[in-house]
C-alpha positions as CSV (number, residue, x, y, z in Angstrom):
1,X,0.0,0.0,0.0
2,X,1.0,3.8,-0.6
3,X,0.2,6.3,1.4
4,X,0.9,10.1,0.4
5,X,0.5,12.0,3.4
6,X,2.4,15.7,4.7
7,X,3.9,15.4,8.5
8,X,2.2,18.4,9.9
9,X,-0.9,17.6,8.3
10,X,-3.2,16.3,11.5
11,X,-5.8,14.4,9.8
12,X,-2.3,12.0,7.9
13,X,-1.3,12.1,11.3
14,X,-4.0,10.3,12.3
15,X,-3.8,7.7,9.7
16,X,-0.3,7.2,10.5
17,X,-0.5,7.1,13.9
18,X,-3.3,3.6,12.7
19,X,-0.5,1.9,11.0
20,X,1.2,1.7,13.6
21,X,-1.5,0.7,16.2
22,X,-2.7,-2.0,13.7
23,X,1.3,-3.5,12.9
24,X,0.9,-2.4,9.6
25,X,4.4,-0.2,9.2
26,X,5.8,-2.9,6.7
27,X,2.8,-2.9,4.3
28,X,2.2,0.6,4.5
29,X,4.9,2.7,2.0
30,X,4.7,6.2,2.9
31,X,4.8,8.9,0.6
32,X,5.6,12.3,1.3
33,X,3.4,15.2,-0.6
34,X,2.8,18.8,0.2
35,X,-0.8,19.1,-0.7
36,X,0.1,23.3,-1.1
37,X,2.5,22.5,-4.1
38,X,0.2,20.9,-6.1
39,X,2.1,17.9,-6.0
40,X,1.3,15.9,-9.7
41,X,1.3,12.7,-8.0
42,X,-1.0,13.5,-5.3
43,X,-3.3,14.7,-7.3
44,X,-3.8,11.9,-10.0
45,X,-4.6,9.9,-6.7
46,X,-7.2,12.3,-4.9
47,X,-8.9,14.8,-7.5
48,X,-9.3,17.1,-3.9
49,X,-5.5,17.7,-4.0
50,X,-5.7,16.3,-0.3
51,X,-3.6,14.2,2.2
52,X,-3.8,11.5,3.3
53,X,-4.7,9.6,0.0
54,X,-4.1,5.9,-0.3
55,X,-3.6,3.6,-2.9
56,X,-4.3,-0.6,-1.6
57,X,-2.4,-3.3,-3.0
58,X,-5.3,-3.9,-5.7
59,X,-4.9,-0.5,-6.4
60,X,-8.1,1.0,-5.5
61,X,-7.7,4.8,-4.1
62,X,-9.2,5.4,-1.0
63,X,-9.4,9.1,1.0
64,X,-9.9,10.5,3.3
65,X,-8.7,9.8,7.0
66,X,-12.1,8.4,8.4
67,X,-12.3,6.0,5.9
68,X,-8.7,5.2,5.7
69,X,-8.8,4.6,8.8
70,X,-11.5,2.2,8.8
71,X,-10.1,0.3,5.7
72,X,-6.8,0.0,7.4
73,X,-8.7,-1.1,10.6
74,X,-10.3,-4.0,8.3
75,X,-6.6,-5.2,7.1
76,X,-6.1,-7.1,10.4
77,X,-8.9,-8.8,12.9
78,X,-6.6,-8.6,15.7
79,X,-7.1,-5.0,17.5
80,X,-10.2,-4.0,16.0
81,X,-10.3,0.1,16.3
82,X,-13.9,0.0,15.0
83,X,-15.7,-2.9,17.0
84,X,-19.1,-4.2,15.9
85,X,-22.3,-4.7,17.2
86,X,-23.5,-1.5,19.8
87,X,-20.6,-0.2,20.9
88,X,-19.8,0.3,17.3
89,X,-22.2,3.7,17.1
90,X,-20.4,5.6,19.9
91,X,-17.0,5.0,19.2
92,X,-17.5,6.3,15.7
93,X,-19.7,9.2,17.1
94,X,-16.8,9.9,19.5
95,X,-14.2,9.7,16.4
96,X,-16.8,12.4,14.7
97,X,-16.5,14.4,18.0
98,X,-13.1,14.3,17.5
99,X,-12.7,15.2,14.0
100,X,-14.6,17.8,14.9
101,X,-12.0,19.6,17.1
102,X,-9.9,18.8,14.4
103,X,-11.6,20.2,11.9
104,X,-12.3,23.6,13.9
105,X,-8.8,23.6,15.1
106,X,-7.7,23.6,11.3
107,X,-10.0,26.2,10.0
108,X,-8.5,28.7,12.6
109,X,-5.0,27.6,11.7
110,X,-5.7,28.7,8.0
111,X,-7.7,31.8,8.8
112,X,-4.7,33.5,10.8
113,X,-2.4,32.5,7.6
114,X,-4.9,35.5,6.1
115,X,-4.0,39.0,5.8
116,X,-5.0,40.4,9.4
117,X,-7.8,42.8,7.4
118,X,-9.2,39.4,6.0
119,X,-9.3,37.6,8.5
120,X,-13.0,37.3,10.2
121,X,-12.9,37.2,14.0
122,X,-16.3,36.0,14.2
123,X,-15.8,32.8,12.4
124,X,-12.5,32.4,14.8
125,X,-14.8,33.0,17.7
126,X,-17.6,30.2,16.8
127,X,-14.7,28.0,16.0
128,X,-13.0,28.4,19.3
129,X,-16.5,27.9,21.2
130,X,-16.3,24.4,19.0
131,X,-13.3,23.4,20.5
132,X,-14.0,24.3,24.0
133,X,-17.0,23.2,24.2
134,X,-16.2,19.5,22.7
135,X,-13.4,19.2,25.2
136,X,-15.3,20.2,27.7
137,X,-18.0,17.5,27.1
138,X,-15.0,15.4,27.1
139,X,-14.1,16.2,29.9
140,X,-17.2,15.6,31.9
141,X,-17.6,12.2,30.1
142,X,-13.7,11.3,29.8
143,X,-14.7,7.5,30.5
144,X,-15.7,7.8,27.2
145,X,-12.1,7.5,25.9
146,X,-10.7,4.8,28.9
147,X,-10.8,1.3,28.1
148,X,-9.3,-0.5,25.5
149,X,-7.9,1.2,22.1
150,X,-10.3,2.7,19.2
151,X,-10.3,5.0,16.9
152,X,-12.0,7.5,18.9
153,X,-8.8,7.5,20.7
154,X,-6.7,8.0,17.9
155,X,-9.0,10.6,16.7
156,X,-8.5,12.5,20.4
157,X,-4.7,12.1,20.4
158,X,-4.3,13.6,16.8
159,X,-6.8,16.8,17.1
160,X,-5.5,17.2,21.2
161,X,-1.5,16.8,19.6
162,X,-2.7,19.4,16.8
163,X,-3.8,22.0,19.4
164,X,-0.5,21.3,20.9
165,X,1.5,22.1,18.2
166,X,-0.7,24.8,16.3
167,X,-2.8,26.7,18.7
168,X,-1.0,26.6,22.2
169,X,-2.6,29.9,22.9
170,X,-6.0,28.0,23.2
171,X,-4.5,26.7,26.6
172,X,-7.4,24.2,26.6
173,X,-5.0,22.3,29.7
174,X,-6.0,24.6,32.2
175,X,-10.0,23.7,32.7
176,X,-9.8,20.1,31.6
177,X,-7.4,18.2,34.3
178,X,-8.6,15.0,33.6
179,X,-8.8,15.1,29.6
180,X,-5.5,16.8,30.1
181,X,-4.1,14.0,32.2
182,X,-5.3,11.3,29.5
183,X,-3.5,12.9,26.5
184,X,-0.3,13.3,28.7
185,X,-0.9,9.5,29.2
186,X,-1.3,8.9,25.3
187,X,1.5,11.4,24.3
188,X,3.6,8.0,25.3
189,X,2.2,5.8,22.8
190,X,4.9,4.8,20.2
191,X,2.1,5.8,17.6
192,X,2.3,9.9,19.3
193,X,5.8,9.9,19.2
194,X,6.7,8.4,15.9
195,X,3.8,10.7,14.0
196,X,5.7,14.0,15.7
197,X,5.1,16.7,13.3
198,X,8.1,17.9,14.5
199,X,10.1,15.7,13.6
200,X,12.3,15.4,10.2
């Protein structure tokens, strides 16, 4: 498999980070692509010009990170990230909690990257209240994210390390001990470490 993704992107982060939860490093070829150059490559595989794009061993293209995710959750039975039966509908509501943070978390990234005249302070605003008020529900319910591994998990660590690394200011840490506690926890996991956007 191929897998063109960008290291500070957040949402290739996640998908990297389920490689390596599911064992999959030595099947997975990774591909690096700056979706902002227009990368040729990347874009004969996703039409959207986006990362992360994958291409299976059959060839089939698959994008983006949710559903990744899921297909690369389906290459191995042991670990399951998505479980069936009940349980199935929260986790996957928690991931879309999750992307969500991610998702607002992003926007305000690439609105401050405007000229300061262009940028729209009420759109910042309803974004921030997004984040805050998603951790926050987190935080009163963080049981939600104990127990063993999912996605949903994944999907915290990657939007939670994105804050981190984009949008310290937010300072999210200071009302939310026990969600900040967790991610301190998950900041361990090889998968954290090794997906570093930091790193080279």
């Amino acid at each position: 498999m191929k897998l063109y993704y960008a290291n500070t992107s957040p949402y290739a982060r996640k998908v990297r980070m389920t490689v390596i939860e599911k064992g999959l490093k030595d099947r997975v070829e990774q591909i690096f692509a700056n979706p902002f150059e227009d990368s040729p490559d990347l874009k004969s595989t996703n039409p959207l010009g986006k990362v992360p794009a994958l291409i299976t061993d059959d060839g089939q293209v698959i994008f983006d990170s949710p559903v990744i995710c899921a297909y690369l959750d389906s290459q191995s039975p042991d670990g399951r990230l998505i479980p069936d039966g009940p349980e199935r509908w929260q986790v996957l509501t928690n991931e879309a909690l999750t992307d969500g943070i991610l998702d607002a978390a992003y926007a305000i990234v690439m609105e401050r990257r405007r000229d300061d005249k262009q940028q729209s302070t009420m759109w910042q605003e309803r974004w921030t209240i997004a984040i805050f008020s998603s951790i926050e529900a987190i935080e009163n319910d963080i049981s939600r994210f104990e127990g063993g591994l999912t996605i949903a998990h994944i999907g915290l660590g990657a939007a939670l390390g994105y804050l981190q690394f984009r949008l310290p200011d937010l300072d999210w840490q200071k009302n939310c001990p026990k969600t900040s506690a967790w991610f301190e926890t998950f900041s361990h996991r090889s998968s954290m470490t090794e997906t570093d956007p930091e790193l080279i």
